[in-house]
C-alpha positions as CSV (number, residue, x, y, z in Angstrom):
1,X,85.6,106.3,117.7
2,X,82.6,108.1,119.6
3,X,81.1,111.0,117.0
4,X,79.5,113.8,117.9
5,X,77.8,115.7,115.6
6,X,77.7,119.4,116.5
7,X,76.7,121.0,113.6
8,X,75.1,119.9,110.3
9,X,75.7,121.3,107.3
10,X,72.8,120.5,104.7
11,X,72.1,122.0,101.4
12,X,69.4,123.9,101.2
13,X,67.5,126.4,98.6
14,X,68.4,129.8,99.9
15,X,65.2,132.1,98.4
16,X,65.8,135.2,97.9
17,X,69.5,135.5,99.5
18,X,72.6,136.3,97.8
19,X,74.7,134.0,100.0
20,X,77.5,132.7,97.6
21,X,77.0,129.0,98.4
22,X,74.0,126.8,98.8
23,X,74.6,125.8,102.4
24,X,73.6,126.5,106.2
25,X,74.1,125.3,109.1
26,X,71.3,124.3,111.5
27,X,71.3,121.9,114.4
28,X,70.4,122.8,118.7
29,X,73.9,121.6,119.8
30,X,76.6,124.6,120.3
31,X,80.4,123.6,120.2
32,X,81.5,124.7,123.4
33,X,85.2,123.0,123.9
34,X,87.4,122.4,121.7
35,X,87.0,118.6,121.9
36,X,83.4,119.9,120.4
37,X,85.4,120.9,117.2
38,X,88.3,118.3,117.1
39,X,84.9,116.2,116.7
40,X,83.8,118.1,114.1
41,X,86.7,118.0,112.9
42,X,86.6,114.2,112.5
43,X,83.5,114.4,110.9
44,X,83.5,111.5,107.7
45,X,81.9,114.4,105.7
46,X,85.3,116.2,105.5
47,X,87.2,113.6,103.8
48,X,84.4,113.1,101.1
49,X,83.3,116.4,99.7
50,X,85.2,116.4,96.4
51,X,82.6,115.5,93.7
52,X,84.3,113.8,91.2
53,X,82.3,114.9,88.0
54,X,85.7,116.2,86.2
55,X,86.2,112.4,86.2
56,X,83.8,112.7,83.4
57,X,85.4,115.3,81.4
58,X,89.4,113.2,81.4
59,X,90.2,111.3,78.7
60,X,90.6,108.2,80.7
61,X,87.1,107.0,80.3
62,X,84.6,106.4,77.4
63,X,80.9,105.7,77.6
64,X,79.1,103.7,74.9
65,X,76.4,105.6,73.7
66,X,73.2,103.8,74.9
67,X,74.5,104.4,78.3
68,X,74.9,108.5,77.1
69,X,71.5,108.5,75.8
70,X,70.4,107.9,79.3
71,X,72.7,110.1,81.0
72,X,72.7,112.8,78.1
73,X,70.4,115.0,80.3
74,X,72.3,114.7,83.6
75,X,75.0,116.4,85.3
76,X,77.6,113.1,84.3
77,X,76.9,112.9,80.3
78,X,77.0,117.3,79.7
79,X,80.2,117.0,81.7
80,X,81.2,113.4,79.3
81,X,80.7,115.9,76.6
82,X,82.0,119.2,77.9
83,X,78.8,121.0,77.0
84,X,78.4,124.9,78.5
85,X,76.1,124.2,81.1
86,X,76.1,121.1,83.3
87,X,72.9,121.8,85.3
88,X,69.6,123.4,84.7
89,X,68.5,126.3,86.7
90,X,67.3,124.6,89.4
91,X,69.8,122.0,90.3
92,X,72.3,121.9,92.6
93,X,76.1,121.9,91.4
94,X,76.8,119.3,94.3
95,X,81.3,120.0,93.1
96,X,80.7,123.7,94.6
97,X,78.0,122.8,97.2
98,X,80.0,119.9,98.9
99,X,83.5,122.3,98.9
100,X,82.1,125.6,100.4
101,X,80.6,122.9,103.0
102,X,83.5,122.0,104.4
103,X,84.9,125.0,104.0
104,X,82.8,126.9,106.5
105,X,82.9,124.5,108.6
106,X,87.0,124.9,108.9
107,X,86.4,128.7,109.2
108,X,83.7,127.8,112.1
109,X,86.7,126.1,113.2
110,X,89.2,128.6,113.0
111,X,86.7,131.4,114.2
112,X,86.0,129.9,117.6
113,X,88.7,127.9,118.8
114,X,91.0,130.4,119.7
115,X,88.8,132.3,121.9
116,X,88.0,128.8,124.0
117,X,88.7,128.8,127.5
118,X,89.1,125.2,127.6
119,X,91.6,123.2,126.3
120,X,95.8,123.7,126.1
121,X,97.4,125.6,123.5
122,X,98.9,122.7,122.1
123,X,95.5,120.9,121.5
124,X,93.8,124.3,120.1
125,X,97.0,124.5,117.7
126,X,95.7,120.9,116.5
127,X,92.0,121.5,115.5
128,X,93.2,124.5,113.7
129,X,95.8,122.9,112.1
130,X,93.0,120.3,110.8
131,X,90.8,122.9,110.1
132,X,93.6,124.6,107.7
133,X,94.7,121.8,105.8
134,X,91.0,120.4,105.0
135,X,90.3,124.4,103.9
136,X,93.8,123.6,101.6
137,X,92.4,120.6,100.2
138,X,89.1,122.2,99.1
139,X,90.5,125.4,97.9
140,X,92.6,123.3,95.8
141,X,89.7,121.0,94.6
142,X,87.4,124.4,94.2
143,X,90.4,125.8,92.4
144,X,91.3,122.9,90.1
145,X,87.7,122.7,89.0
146,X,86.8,126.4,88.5
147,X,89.8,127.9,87.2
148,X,92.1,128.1,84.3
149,X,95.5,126.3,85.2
150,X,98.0,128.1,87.1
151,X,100.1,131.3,85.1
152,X,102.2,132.8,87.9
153,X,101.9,135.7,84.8
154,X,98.2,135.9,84.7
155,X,97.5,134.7,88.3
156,X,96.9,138.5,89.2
157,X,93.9,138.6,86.3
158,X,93.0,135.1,86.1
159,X,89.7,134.4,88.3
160,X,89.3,131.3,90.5
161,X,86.7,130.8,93.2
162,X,85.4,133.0,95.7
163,X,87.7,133.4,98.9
164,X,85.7,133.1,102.1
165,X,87.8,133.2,105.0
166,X,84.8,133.7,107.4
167,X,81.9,131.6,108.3
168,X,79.6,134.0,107.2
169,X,77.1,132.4,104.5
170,X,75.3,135.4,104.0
171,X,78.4,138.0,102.6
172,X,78.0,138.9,99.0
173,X,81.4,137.9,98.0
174,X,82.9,137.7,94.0
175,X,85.0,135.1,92.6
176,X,88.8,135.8,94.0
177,X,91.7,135.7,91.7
178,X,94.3,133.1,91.2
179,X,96.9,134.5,92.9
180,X,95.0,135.1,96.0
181,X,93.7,131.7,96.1
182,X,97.0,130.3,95.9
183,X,98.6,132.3,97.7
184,X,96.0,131.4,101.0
185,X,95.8,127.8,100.0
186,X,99.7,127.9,100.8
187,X,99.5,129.8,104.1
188,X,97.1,127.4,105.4
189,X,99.8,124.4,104.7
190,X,102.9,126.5,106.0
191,X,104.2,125.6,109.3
192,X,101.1,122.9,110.8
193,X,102.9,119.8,110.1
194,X,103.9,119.9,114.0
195,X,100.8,121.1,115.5
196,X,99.3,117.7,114.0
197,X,100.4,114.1,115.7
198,X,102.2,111.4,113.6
199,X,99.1,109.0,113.9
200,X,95.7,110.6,114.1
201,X,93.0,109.8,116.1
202,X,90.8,108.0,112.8
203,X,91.3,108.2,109.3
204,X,89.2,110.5,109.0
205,X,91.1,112.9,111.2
206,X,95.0,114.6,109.3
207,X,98.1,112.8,110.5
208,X,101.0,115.0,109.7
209,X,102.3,113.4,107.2
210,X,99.3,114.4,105.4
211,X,100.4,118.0,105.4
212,X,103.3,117.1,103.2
213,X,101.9,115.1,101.1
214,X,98.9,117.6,100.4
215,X,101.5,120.1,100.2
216,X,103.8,118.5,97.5
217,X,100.3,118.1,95.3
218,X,99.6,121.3,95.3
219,X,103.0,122.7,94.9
220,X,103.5,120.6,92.1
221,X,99.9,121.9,90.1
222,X,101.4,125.3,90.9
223,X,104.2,124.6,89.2
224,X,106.8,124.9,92.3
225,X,108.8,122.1,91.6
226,X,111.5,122.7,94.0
227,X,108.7,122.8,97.3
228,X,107.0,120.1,95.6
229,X,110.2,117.9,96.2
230,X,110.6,119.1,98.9
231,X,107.3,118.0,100.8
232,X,107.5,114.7,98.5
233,X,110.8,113.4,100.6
234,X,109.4,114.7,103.9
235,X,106.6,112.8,103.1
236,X,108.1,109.6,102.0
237,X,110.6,109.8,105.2
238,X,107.0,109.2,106.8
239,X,105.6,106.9,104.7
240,X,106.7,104.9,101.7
241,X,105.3,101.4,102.8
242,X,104.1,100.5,99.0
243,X,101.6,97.4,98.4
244,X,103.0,94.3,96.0
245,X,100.4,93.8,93.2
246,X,101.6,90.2,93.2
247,X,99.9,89.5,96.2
248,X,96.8,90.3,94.8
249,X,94.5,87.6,93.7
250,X,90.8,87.5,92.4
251,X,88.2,86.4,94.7
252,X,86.9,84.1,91.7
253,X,88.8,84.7,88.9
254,X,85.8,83.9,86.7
255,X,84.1,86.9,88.0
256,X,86.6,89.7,88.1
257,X,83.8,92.0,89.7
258,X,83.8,89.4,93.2
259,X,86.7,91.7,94.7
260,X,90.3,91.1,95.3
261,X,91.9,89.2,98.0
262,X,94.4,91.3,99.9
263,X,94.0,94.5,98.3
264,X,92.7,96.8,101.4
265,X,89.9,99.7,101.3
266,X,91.7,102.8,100.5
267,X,91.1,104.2,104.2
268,X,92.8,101.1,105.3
269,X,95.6,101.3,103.3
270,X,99.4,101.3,104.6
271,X,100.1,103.3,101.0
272,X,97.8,106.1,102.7
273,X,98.7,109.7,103.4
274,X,96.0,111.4,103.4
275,X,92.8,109.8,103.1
276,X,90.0,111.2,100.9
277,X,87.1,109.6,99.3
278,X,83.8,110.8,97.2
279,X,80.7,110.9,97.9
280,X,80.0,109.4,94.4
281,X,82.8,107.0,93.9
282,X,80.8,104.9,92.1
283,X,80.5,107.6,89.4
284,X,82.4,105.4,86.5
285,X,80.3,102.1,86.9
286,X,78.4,103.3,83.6
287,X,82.0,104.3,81.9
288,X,85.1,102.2,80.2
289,X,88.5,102.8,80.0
290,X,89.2,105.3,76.9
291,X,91.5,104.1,73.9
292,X,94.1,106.9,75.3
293,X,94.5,105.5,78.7
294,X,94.8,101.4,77.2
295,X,97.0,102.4,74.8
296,X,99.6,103.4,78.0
297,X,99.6,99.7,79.4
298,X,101.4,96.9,78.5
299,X,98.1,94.6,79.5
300,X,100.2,91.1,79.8
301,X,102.5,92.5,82.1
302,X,101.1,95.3,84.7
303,X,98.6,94.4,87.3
304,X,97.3,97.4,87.5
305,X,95.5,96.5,84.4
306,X,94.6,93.2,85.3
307,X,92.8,94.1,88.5
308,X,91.7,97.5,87.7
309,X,89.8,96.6,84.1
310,X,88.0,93.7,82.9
311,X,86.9,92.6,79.8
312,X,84.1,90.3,80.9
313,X,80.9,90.7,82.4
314,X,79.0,90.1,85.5
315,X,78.3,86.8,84.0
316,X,82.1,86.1,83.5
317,X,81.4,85.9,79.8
318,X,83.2,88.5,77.0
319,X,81.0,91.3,77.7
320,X,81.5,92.6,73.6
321,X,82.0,96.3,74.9
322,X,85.0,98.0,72.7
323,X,86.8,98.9,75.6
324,X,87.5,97.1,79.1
325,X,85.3,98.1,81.9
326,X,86.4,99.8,85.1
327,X,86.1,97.7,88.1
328,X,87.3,99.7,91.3
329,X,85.6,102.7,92.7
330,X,87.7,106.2,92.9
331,X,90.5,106.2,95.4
332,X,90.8,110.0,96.7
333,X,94.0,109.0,98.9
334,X,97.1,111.0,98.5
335,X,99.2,108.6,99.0
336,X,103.2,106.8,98.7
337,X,102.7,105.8,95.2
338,X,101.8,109.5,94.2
339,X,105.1,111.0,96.2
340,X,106.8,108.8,94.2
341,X,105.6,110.2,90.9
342,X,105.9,114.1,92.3
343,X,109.1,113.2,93.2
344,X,110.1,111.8,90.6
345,X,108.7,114.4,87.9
346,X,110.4,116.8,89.7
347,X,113.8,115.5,89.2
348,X,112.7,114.8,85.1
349,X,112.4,118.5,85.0
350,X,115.7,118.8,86.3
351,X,116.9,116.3,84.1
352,X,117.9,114.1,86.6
353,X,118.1,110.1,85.6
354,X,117.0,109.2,89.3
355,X,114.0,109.8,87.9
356,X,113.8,106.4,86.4
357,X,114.7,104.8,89.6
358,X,112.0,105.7,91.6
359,X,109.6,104.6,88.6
360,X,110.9,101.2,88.5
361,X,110.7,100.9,92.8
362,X,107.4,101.6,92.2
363,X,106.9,99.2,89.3
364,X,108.4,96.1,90.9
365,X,105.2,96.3,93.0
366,X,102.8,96.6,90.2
367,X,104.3,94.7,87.1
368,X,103.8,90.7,87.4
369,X,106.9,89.6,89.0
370,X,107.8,86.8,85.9
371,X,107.6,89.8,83.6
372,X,109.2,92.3,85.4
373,X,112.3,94.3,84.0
374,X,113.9,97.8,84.8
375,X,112.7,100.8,82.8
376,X,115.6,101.5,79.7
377,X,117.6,104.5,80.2
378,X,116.4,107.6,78.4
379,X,118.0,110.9,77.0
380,X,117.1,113.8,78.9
381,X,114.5,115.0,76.7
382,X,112.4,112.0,76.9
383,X,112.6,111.3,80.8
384,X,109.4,113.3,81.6
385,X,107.2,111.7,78.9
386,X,107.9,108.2,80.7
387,X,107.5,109.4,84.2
388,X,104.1,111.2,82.8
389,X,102.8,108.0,81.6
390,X,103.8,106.1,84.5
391,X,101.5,109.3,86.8
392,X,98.7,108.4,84.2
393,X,98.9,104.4,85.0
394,X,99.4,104.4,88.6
395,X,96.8,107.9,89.7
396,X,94.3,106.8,86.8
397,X,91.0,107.4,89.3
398,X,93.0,109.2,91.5
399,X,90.7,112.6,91.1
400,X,93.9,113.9,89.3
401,X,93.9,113.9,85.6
402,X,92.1,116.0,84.0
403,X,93.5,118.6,86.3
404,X,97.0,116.8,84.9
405,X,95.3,117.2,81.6
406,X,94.8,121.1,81.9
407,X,98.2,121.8,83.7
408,X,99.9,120.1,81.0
409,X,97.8,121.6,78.4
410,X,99.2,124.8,79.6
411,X,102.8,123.8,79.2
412,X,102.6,122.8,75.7
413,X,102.7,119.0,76.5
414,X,99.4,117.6,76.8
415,X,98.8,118.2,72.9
416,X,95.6,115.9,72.0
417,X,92.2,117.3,71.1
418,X,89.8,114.5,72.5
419,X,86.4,114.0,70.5
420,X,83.1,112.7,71.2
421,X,80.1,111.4,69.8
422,X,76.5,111.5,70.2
423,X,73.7,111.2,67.8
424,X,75.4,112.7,65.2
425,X,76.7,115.7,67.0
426,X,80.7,116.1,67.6
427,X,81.8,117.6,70.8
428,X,85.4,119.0,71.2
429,X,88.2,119.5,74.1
430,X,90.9,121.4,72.6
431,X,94.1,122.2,74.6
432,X,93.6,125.1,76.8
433,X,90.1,125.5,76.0
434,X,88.0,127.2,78.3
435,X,85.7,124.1,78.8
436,X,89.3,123.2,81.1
437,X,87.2,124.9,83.7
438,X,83.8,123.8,85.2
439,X,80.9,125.6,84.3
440,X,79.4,127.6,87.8
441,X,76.5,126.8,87.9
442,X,73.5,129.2,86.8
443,X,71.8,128.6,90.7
444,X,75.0,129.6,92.4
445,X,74.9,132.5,89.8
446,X,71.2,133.3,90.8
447,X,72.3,133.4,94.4
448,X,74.8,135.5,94.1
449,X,75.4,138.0,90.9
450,X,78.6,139.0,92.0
451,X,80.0,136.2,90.5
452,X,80.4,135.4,87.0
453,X,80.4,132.6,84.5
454,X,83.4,131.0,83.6
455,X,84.2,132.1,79.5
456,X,82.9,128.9,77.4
């Protein structure tokens, strides 16, 4: 697809401004139609904002200390060991940067287009619709990150991020609270699914099925179960093409790290939604799996473990690290397998034993075919601890769980306190500790004093 880049947004050291986000727009080219902006809109930047450093923070990975020692300094190993501040005062906090990017751009977006003499109604309804959900996504990334998980009784106290609705980079805004940014992050998803075609133009463009899958994800971290079920089923009437593990084989099974034969990119694959990627997905090369997350596979049977982790090296000899290595970048897709799971948490809530139906449609693909047998039935009380665990196989690098982590946390569910070491000094995550939200960094803060640290 032709690309046509309008405006770039690049990050830059505002001196001396009190603009609430590192970014500006420069560039000679003026959008002028509103194929200008459904270009922009198509921009590969859009889908690949969400910096995953709350990877670092889950309890699905573990780094062996000689790698921390390295990293103990950067952004990745104070996040690995929750510390208060993840930058020093100069650097960049690239999870805030690369949101509020995208984010003005959608306002751009939603500024211009409707006073545009070109175009039809029907394809300016489009752009916008684009516009909204990527400004939904982002929100809820921002929002994930920044704030503590979602109290419909202290959303009205509770800060999250700051809500810019305008592409002004200059306004001297304060951090919005909970409720608000909720409450807009579901206006922008309400009623676009039809402005937006069943196939999009690229993947990096929004289908319409994306809306509902973006919608039931959010929904769901909201703790609105019902509308989360809701958008789940309208998604899967869409989609809910799921790939068979079983067809998967190594490249060279002596080297698990040569790739795997009919396993697609994730912006290729037929399991897509809504494609999203990082800009560091590379972010857990230096990491292993964590005790807590091997301890939820059964490693003879499920392929996700077998193509996912490895216990050899590059050399495809026993690498003598504790823990199995990770061997696929993040996937940011919302995608079929993840309906499934909303779906069918929602119904465990309910206490409703379809629940364990939809886990094992979704296992038949990933457990090796000679090993495979249904899930046992479950009393009521147990059915949304196996669906969790089932979320926490399939969505391991899925940019989800530590936000899974801190929503569950809140509930009284997620109950462990996770510990790490380095150099003799013991670091902590408690549930519903404060180091649940991301530190803002103390150059945003510079930038802008209107807005305040999160409590550590």
């Amino acid at each position: 697809m032709k690309k046509i880049y309008i405006i770039v947004l690049t990050t830059v050291l505002l001196c001396g401004c009190n603009s609430f986000l590192d970014v500006t727009p420069k560039g000679k080219l003026i959008p002028n139609k509103v194929q200008d902006f459904d270009e922009l809109m198509g921009d590969p930047l859009n889908v690949s904002a969400a910096y995953p450093l709350m990877e670092m923070c889950s309890d699905n990975i573990c780094m062996k200390e000689d790698y921390l020692t390295y990293y103990i300094l950067s952004d990745n190993g104070k996040a690995y060991t929750w510390q208060e501040e993840f930058y020093r005062a100069e650097e960049d906090d690239m999870t805030w940067n690369g949101a509020y990017s995208i984010i003005y751009t959608c306002n751009l977006v939603l500024s211009e287009v409707p006073g545009i003499n070109d175009g039809t109604d029907a394809y300016k309804a489009q752009v916008m619709a684009e516009a909204k959900v990527n400004r939904a996504f982002y929100y809820w990334f921002l929002h994930s990150c920044y704030a503590p998980a979602y109290d419909p009784e202290t959303a009205s106290t509770d800060l999250s991020v700051p809500l810019v609705l305008e592409p002004d980079l200059n306004a001297k805004v304060s951090r919005t609270t909970s409720d608000k940014v909720v409450a807009q992050i579901l206006k922008d998803l309400k009623d676009v699914a039809m402005d937006l075609p069943e196939k999009s133009a690229s993947e990096y463009h929004i289908p319409r099925v994306a809306v509902y899958g973006l919608a039931a994800r959010v929904n769901l971290f909201f703790g609105n179960y019902d509308a989360a079920l809701e958008n789940a089923e309208e998604a899967l009437k869409l989609n809910s093409e799921l790939l068979d593990y079983n067809t998967f084989r190594f490249n060279d099974e002596s080297n698990p790290y040569g790739g795997v034969d009919n396993r697609p990119d994730p912006e290729y694959s037929p399991e897509m939604i809504m494609y999203r990627s990082s800009a560091y997905s590379s972010i857990l090369t230096t990491s292993m799996m964590s005790p807590e997350l091997l301890e939820v596979f059964d490693t003879e049977a499920d392929l996700r473990y077998k193509f996912n982790f490895t216990t050899l090296g590059w050399d495809g000899e026993p690498s003598g690290d504790p823990y199995p290595a990770i061997l696929p970048d993040l996937d940011y897709n919302i995608g079929v397998p993840e309906m499934m799971l909303i779906k069918a948490e929602c119904l465990a809530r309910k206490n409703d034993p379809e629940a364990l139906n939809i886990l094992n449609t979704l296992r038949k693909k990933r457990i090796a075919a000679d090993k495979y047998a249904d899930l046992p039935q479950v009393s009521a009380d147990k059915l949304l601890k196996v669906v969790l665990e089932e979320r926490q196989r399939e969505l391991a690098f899925n940019g989800v769980r530590f936000f899974d982590m801190k929503r569950l946390a809140k509930e009284g569910i997620y109950t462990r306190t996770l510990t790490r070491q380095f150099e003799g000094t013991v670091y902590t995550l408690e549930p519903n500790s404060n180091r649940y939200m991301l530190p803002i960094a103390a150059k945003v803060r510079l930038l802008n004093t209107n807005i305040v640290q999160n409590p550590r």
